[in-house]
C-alpha positions in Angstrom: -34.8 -0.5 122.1 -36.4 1.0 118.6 -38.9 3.5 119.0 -42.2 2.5 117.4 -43.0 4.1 114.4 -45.3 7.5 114.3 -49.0 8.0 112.9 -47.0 10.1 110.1 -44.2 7.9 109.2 -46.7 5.2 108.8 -48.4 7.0 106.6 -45.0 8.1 104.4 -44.7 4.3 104.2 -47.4 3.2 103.1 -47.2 6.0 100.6 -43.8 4.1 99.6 -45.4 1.1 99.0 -48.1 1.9 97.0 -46.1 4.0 94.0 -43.5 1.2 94.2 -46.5 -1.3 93.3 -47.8 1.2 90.4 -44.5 0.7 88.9 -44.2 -2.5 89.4 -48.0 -3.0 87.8 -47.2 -0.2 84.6 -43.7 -1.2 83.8 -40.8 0.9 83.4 -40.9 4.3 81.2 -38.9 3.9 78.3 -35.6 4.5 78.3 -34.7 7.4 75.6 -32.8 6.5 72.1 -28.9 6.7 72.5 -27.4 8.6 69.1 -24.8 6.5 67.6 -22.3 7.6 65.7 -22.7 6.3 61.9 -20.4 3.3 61.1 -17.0 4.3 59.4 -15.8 1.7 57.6 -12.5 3.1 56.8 -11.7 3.7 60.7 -12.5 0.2 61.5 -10.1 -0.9 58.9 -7.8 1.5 60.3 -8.1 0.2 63.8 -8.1 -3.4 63.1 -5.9 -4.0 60.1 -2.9 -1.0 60.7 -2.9 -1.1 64.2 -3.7 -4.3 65.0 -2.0 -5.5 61.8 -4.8 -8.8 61.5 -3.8 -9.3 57.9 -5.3 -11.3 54.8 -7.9 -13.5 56.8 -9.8 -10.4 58.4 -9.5 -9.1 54.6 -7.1 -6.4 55.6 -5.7 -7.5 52.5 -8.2 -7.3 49.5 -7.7 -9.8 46.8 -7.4 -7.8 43.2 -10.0 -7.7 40.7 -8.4 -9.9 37.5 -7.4 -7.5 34.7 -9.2 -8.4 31.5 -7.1 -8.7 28.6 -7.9 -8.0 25.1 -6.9 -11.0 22.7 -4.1 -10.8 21.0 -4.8 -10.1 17.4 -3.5 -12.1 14.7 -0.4 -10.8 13.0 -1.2 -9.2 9.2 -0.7 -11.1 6.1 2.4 -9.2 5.3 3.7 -10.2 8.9 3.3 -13.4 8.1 5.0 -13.5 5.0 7.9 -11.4 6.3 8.9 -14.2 8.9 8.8 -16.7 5.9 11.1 -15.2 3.9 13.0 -14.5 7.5 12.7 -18.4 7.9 14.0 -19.1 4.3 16.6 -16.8 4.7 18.0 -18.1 7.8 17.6 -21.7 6.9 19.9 -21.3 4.0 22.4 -19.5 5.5 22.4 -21.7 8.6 22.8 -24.7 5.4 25.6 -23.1 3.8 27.4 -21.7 7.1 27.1 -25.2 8.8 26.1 -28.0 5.6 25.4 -30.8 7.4 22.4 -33.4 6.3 19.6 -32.0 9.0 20.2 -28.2 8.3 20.2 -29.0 4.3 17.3 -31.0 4.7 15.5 -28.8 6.9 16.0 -25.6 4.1 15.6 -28.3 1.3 11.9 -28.9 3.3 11.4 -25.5 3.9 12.1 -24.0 0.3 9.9 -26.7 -1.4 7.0 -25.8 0.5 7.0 -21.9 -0.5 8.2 -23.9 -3.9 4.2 -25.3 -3.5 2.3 -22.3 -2.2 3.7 -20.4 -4.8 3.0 -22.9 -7.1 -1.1 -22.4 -6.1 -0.9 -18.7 -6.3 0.2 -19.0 -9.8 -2.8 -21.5 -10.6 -5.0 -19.6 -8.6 -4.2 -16.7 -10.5 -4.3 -18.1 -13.6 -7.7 -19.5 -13.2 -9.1 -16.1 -11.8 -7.9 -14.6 -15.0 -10.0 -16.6 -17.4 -13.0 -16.1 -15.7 -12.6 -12.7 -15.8 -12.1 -10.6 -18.8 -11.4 -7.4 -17.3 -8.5 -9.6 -15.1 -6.9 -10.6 -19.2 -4.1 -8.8 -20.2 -3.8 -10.6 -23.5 -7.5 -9.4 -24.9 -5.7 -6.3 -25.3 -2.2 -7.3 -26.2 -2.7 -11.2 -27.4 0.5 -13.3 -26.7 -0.6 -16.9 -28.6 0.3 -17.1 -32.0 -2.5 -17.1 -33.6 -4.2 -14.0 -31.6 -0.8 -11.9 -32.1 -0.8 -12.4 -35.2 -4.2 -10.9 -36.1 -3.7 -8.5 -33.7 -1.1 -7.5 -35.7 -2.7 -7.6 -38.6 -5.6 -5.2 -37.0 -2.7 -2.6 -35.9 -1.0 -2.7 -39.0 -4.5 -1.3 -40.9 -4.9 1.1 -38.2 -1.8 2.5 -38.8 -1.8 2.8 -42.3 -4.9 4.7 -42.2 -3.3 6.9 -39.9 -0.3 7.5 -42.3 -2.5 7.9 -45.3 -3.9 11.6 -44.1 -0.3 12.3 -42.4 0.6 14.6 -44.9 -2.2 16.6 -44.8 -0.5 17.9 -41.4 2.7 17.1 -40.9 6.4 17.2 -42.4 9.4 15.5 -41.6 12.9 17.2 -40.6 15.8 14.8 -41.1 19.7 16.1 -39.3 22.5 13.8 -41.1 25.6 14.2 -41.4 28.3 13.0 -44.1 30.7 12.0 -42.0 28.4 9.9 -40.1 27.8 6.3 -41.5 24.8 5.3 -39.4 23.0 8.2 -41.2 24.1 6.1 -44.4 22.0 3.3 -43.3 19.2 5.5 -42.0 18.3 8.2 -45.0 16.9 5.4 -47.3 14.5 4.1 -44.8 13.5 7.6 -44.1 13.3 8.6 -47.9 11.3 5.1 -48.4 8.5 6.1 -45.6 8.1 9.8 -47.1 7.5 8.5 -50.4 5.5 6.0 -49.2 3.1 8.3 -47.6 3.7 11.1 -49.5 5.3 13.1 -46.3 7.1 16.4 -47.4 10.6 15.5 -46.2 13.3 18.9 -45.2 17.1 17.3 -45.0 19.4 19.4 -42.7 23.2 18.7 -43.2 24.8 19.3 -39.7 28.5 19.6 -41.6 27.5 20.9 -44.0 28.5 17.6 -46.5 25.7 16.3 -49.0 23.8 13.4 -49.1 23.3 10.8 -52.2 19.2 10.7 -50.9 18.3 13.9 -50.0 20.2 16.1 -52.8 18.6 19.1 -52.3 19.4 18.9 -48.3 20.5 22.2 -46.4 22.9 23.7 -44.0 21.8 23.5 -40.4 21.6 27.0 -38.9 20.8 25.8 -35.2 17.6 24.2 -36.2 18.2 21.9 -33.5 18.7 24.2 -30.6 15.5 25.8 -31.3 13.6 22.8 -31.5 14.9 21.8 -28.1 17.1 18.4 -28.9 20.3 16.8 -28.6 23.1 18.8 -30.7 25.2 16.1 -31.2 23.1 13.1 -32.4 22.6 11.6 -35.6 20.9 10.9 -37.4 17.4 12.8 -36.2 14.2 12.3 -36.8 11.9 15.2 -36.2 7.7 15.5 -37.0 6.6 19.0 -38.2 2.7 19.6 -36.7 2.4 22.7 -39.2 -1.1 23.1 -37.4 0.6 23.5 -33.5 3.7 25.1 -34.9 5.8 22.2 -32.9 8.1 19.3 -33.5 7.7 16.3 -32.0 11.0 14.3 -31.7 10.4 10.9 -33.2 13.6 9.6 -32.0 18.0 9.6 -32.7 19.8 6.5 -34.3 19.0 3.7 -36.8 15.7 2.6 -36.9 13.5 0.0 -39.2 10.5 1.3 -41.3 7.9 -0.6 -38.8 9.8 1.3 -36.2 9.5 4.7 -37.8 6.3 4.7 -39.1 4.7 2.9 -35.5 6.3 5.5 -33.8 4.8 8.4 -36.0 1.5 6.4 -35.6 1.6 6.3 -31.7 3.2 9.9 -31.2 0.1 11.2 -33.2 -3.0 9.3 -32.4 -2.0 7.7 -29.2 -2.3 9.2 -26.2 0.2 8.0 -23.2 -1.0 5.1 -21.7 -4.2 4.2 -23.9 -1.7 1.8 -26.0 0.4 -0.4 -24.0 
């Protein structure tokens, strides 16, 4: 049979009761924070796509950023018209290695339309040309009849004027020869131009044999060598500047008058390139 509770257990009840009621009225005190670890992205994928091995749809496998590509660029004019004349080429020997009608035909096609563009760069050109003076050869050197011929005309005064005050400068040094018959055709047109212009002509017999045009010629004595030219040409044609102390070769062989004296003309008052 229990034993009925003591004054003091009563009271330890009691005591019970009424803190378990303060709670109950108060609430709870709050729990404290759990630290978590921060979130490590590179472990999870670890865990769940190596060792679990859960693949593309738990995007263990990443899809790949598309690369962008530059644009091609567009091959070079010259490019372009290396693989015609590649094309051509091949077309014509595929013709003549295997002539049947399609791979004539086909180089027959192919040939008449380069025949066409080339056609239009040739107008083109020619058009581009008139419009443009600077672009026209033929100001300067005239090709029609009519303008050659007063550009002839024009030259032909020039020169003479040149020739006029020649001899107030230079001389003329002739090499013959008597057994040599092309120097029979040429000492006549040389004697004709140095009387013409009044040019102090020296005649230089290379064998030593006279001459019907120059009678009072003289022996070479390596005049040649000394002026730098070819030993064993002639006839020679040499211009004396007595004020440079020089010759200037005009040339070896049979020439015309014209040629002579438009040679002289050039070879002193024309500088290289300013008459072409």
């Amino acid at each position: 049979m229990p034993m009925p509770p003591t004054r003091d257990a009563a009271r330890a009840l009691a005591a019970g009761l009424s803190a378990l009621a303060c709670l109950s009225a108060h609430g709870a005190p709050a729990q404290a924070q759990v630290q978590r670890p921060p979130y490590d992205a590179d472990a999870q994928d670890s865990f769940y796509c190596e060792e679990r091995k859960l693949g593309y749809w738990f995007y263990c496998t990443r899809p790949k950023t598309p690369e962008q590509t530059a644009p091609a660029a567009a091959p070079s004019a010259t490019n372009q018209l290396d693989a015609i004349t590649a094309t051509l080429r091949e077309l014509k020997a595929k013709a003549i290695l295997e002539p049947t009608p399609a791979n004539v035909t086909a180089y027959i096609r192919f040939q008449r339309e380069q025949l066409d563009r080339a056609s239009l760069f040739s107008d083109v050109w020619q058009r581009a040309i008139w419009q443009d003076p600077e672009l026209d050869y033929t100001l300067q050197r005239p090709v029609s009849t009519l303008g050659k011929r007063q550009w002839q005309d024009s030259r032909s005064a020039e020169r003479d004027a040149v020739m006029a005050q020649l001899s107030q400068r230079y001389g003329l040094f002739y090499f013959f020869a008597q057994s040599c018959a092309a120097c029979e055709v040429m000492s006549p047109i040389v004697q004709g131009v140095a009387s013409r212009w009044k040019i102090t002509v020296r005649a230089i017999s290379t064998d030593g044999g006279p001459s019907r045009h120059f009678p009072g010629y003289t022996v070479e004595t390596n005049q040649r060598a000394r002026m730098g030219l070819e030993p064993k040409i002639t006839p020679a044609v040499v211009l004396w500047d007595a004020l440079k102390n020089q010759p200037i070769p005009i040339g070896y062989g049979v020439m015309s008058a014209d040629e002579l004296q438009d040679r002289i003309f050039l070879l002193t008052s024309k500088e290289a390139g300013r008459d072409y």
